[in-house]
PyMOL commands that place a pseudoatom at each C-alpha (Angstrom):
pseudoatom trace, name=CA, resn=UNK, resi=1, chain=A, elem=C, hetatm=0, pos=[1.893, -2.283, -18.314]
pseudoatom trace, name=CA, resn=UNK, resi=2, chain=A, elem=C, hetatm=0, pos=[2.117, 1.160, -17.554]
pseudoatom trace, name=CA, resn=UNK, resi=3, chain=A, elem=C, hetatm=0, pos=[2.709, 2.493, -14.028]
pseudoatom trace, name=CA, resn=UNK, resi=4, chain=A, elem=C, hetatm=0, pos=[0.133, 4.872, -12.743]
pseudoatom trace, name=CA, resn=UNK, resi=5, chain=A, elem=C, hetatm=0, pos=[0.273, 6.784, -9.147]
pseudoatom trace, name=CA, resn=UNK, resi=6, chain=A, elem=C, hetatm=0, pos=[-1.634, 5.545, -6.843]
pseudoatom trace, name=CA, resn=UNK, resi=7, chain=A, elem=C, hetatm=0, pos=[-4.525, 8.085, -5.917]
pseudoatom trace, name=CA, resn=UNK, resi=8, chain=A, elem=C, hetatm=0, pos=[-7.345, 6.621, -4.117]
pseudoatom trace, name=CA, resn=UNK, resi=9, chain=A, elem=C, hetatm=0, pos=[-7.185, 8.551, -0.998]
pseudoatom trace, name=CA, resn=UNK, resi=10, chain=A, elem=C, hetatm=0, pos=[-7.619, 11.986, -2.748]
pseudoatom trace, name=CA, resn=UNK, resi=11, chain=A, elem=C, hetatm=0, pos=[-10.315, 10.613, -4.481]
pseudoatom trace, name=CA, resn=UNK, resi=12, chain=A, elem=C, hetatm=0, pos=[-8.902, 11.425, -7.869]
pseudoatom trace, name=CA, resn=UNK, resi=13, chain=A, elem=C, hetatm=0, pos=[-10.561, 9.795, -10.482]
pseudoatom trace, name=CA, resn=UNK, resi=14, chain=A, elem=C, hetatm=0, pos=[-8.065, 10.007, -13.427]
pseudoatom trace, name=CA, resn=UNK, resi=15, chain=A, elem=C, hetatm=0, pos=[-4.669, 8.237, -13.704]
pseudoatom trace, name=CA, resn=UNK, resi=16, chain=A, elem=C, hetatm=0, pos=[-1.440, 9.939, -13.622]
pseudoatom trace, name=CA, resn=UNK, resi=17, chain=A, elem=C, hetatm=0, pos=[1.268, 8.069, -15.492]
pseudoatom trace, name=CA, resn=UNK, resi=18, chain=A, elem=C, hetatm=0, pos=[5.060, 7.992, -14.443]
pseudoatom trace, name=CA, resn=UNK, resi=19, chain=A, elem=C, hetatm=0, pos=[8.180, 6.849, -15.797]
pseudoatom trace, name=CA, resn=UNK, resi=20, chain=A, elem=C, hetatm=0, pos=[10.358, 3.583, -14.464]
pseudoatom trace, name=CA, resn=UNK, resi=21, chain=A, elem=C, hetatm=0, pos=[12.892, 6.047, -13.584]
pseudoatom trace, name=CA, resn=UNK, resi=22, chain=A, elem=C, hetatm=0, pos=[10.792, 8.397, -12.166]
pseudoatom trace, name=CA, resn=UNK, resi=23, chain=A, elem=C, hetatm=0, pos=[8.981, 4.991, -9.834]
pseudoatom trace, name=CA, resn=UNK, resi=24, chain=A, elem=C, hetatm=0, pos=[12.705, 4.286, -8.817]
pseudoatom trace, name=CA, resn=UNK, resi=25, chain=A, elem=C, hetatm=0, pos=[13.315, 7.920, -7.576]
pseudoatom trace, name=CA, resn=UNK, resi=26, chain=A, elem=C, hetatm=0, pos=[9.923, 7.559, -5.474]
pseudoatom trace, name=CA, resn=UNK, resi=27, chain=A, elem=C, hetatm=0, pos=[10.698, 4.540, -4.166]
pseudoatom trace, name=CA, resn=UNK, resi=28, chain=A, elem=C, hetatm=0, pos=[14.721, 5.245, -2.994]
pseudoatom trace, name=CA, resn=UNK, resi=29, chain=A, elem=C, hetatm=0, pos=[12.384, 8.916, -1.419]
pseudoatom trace, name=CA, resn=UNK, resi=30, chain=A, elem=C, hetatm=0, pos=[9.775, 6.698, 0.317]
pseudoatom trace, name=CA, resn=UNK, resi=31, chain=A, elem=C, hetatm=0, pos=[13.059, 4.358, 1.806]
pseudoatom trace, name=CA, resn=UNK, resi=32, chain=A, elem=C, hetatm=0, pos=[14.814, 7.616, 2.903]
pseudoatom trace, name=CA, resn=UNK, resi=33, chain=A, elem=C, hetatm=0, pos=[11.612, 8.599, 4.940]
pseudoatom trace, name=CA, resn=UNK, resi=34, chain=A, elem=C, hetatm=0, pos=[11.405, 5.702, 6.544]
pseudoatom trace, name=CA, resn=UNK, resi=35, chain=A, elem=C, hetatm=0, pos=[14.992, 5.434, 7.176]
pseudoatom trace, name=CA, resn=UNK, resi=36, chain=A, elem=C, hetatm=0, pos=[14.488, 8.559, 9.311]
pseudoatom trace, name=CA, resn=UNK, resi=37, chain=A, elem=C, hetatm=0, pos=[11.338, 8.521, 10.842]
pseudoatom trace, name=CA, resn=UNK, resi=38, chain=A, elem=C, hetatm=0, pos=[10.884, 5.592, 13.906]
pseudoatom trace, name=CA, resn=UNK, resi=39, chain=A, elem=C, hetatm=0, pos=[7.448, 5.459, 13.581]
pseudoatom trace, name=CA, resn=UNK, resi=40, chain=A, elem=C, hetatm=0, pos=[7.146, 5.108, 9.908]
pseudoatom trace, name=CA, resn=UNK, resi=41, chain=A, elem=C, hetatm=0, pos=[7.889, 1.596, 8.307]
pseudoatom trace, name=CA, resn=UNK, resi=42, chain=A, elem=C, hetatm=0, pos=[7.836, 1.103, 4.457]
pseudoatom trace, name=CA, resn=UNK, resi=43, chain=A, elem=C, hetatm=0, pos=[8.015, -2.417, 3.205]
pseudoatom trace, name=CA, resn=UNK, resi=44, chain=A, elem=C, hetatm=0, pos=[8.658, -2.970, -0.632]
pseudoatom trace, name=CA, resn=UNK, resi=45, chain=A, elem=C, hetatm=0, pos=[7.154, -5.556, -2.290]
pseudoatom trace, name=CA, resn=UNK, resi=46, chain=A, elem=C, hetatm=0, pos=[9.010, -7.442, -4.896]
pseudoatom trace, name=CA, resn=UNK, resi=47, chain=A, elem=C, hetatm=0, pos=[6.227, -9.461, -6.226]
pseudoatom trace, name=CA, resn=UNK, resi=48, chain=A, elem=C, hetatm=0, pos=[2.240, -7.724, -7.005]
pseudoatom trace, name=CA, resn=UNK, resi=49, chain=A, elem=C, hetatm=0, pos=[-0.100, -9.286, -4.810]
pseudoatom trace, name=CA, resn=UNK, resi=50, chain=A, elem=C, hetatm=0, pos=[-3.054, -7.395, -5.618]
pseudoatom trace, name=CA, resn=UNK, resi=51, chain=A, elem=C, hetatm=0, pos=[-3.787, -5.414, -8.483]
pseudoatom trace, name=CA, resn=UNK, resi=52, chain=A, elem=C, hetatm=0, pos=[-5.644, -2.164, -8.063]
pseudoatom trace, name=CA, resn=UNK, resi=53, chain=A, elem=C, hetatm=0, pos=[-5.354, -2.998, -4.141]
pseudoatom trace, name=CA, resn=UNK, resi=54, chain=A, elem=C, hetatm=0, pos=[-3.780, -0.283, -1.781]
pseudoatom trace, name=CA, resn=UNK, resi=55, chain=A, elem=C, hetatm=0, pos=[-3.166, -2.176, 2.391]
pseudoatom trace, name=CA, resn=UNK, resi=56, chain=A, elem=C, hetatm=0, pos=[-2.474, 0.182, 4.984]
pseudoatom trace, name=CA, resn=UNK, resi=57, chain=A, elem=C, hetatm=0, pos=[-1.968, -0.845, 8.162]
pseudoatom trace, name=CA, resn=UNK, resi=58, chain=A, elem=C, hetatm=0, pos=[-1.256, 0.634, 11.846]
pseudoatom trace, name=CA, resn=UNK, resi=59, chain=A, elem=C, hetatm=0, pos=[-0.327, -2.489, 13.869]
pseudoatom trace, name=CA, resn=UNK, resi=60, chain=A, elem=C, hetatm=0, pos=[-3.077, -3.582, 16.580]
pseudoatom trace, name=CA, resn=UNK, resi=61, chain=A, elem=C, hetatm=0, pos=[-5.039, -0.855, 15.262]
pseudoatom trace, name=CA, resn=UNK, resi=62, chain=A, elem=C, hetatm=0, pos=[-6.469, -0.379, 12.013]
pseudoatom trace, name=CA, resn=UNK, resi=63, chain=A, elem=C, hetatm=0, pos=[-5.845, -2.032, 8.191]
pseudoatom trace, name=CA, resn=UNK, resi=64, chain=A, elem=C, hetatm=0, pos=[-7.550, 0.136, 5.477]
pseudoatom trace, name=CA, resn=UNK, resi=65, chain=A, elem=C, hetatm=0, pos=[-7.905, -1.699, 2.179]
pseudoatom trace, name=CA, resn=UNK, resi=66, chain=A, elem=C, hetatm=0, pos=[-8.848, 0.283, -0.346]
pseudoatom trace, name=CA, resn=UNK, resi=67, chain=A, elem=C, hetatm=0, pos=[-9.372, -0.327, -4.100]
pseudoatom trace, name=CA, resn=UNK, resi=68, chain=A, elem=C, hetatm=0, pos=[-7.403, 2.547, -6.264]
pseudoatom trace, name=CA, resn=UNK, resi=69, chain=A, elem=C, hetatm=0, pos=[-9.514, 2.404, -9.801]
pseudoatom trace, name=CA, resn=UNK, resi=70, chain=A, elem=C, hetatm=0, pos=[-12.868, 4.527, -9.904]
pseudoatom trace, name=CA, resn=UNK, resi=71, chain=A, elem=C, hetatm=0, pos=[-15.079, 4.028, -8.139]
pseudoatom trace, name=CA, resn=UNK, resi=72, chain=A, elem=C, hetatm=0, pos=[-12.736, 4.097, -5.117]
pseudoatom trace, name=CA, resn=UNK, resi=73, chain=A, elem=C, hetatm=0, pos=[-13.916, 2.340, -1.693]
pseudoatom trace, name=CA, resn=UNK, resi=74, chain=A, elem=C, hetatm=0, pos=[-12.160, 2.484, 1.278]
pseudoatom trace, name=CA, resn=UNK, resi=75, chain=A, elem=C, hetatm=0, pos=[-12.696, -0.546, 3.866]
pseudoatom trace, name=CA, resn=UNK, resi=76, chain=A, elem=C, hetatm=0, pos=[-11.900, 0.291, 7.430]
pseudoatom trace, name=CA, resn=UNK, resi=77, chain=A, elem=C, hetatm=0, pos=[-10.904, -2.786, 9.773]
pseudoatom trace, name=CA, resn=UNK, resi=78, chain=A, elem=C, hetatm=0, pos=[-10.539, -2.147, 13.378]
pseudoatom trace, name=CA, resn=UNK, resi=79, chain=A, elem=C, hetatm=0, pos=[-12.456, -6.067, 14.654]
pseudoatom trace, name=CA, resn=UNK, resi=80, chain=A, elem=C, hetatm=0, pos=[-9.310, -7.276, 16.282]
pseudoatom trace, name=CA, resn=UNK, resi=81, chain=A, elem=C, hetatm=0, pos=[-9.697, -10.982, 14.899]
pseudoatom trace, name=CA, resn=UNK, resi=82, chain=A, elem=C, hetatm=0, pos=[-10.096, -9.903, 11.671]
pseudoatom trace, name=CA, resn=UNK, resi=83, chain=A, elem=C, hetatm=0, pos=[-7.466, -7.068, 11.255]
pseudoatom trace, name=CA, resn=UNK, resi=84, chain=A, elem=C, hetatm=0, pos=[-5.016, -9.419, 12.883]
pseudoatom trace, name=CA, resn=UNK, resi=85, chain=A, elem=C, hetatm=0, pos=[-5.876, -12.197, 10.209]
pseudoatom trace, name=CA, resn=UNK, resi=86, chain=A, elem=C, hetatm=0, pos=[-5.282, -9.824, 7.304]
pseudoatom trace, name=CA, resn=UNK, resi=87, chain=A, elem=C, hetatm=0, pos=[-1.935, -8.871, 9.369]
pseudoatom trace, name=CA, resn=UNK, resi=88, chain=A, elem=C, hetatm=0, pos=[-0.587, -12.079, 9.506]
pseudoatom trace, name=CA, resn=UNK, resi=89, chain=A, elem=C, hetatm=0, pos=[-1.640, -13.111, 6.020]
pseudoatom trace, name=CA, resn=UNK, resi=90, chain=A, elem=C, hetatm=0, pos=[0.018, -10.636, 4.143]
pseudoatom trace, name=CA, resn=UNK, resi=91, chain=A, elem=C, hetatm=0, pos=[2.668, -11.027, 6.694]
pseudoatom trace, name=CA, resn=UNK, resi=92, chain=A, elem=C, hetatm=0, pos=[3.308, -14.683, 5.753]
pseudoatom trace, name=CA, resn=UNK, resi=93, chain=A, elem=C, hetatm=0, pos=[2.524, -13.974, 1.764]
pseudoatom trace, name=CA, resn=UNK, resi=94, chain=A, elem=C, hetatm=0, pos=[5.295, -11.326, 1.596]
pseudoatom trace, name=CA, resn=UNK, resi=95, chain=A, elem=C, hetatm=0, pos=[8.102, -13.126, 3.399]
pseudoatom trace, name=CA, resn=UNK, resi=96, chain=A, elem=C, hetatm=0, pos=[6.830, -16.441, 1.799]
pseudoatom trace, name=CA, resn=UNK, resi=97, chain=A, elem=C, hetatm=0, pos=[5.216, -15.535, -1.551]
for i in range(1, 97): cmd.bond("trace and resi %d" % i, "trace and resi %d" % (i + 1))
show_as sticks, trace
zoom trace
């Protein structure tokens, strides 16, 4: 399978294609950031657990879920019971999964 960026929240409705090498560069830049910025927190994911799925989330805030192929939604969770469910599920699925 190809790897495509991910471009749902520009709204961009084609796919832009990258190399493995070039996903490894953007991945060791993403770590960096995070390395060096407190407040930012990048967690890689070894296994897919969506497809097409982007999860954003500021803790005890907000998740966005948002679904990357056209047509691209955006789904904005602030209801603290349910924003803390989809925290602690992907929580558990990612250290357990």
């Amino acid at each position: 399978m190809p790897l495509t960026l991910s471009l749902s929240e520009t709204f961009y409705e084609h796919e832009i294609f990258c190399t493995y090498d070039e996903y490894l560069k953007h991945c060791h830049q993403t770590m960096a950031v995070a390395e060096r910025n407190p407040n930012y927190t990048a967690l890689p994911q070894h296994a897919r657990i969506f497809k097409n799925i982007q999860i954003q989330i500021k803790h005890n805030e907000w998740v966005i879920i948002s679904k990357n192929k056209s047509p691209v939604i955006h789904f904005v969770i602030r209801h603290p019971k349910m924003r803390q469910a989809i925290e602690d599920g992907l929580w558990r699925e990612m250290n357990e999964g």
